[in-house]
C-alpha positions in Angstrom: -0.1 -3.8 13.5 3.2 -4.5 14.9 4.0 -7.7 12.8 2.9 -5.8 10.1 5.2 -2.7 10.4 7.9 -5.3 11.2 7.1 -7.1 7.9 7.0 -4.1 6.0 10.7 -2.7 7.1 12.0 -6.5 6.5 10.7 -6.7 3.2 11.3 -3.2 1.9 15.0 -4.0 1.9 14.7 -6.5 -0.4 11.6 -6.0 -2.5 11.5 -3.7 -5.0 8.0 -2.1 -5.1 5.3 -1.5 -2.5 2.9 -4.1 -4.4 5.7 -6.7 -3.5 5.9 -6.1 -0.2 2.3 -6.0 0.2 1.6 -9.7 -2.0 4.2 -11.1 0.9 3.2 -9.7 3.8 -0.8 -11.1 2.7 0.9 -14.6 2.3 2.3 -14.2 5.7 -0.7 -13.1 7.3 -3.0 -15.7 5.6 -1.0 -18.8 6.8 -0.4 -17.2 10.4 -3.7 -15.5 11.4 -7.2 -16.4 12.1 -9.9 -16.0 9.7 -11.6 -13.2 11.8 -8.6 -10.7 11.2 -7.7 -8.5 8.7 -6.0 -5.0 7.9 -6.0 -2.4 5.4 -3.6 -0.1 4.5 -2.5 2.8 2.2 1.5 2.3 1.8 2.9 5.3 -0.2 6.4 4.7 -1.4 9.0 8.1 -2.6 11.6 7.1 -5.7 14.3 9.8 -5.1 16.2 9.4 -8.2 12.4 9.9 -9.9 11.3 12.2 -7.7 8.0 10.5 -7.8 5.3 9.1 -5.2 3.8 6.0 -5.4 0.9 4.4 -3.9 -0.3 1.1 -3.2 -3.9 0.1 -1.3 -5.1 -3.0 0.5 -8.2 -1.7 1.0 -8.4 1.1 2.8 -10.0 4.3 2.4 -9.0 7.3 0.0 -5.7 8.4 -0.7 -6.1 12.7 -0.1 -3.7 15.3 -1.6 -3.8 19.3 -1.1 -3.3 20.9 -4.1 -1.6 24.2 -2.7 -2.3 26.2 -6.6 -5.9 25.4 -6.7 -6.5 25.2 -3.3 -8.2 21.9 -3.7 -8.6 18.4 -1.9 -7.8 15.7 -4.8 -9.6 12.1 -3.7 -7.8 9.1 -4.9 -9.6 5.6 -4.0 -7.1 3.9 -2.7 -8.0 0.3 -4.5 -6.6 -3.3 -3.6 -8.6 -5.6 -0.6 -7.6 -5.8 2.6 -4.9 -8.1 4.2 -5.7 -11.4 5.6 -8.5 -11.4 3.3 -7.8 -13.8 0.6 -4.6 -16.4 0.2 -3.5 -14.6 -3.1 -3.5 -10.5 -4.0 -1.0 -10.7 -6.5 -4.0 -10.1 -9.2 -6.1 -7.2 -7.1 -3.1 -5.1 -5.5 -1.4 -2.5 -7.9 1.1 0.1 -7.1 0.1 3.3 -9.2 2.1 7.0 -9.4 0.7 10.3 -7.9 1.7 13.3 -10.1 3.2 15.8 -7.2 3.8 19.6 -7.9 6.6 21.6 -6.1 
């Protein structure tokens, strides 16, 4: 989890979506780790000048938002596979928008 993290604030710098980062740190991972190992994870990225959220999964579970005017739990699957899994998610991995009230 730490090389991860560590990956993840290397790469944001310099990539410019979360599905970027995400291909990288799976290349990474796949030539440096054994076969046993793997991670998911739910990265959520905020565009200021948007004023949008983004999300992007590598398999992990649901993405949950509180809708404070209906009182409701929305449940997003999350999508992707997890890290470590296979040597290219370029094709499986896809950052998507999350439509966010005030």
């Amino acid at each position: 989890m730490i090389m991860v993290d560590t990956l993840m604030h290397a790469w944001a710098k310099i990539a410019k979506n979360a599905e970027e980062i995400l291909i990288q740190i799976n290349s990474f991972l796949h030539q440096r780790m054994s076969s046993q190992r793997f991670m998911t994870l739910l990265m959520l990225r905020w565009n200021e000048q948007e004023q949008k959220m983004y999300y992007t999964g590598a398999g992990h579970e649901h993405l949950l938002i509180y809708r404070r005017k209906t009182e409701t739990i929305e449940t997003i699957r999350s999508g992707g596979i997890a890290l470590r899994m296979i040597p290219d998610i370029r094709n499986i991995v896809q950052e998507k928008s999350v439509e966010m009230e005030e």
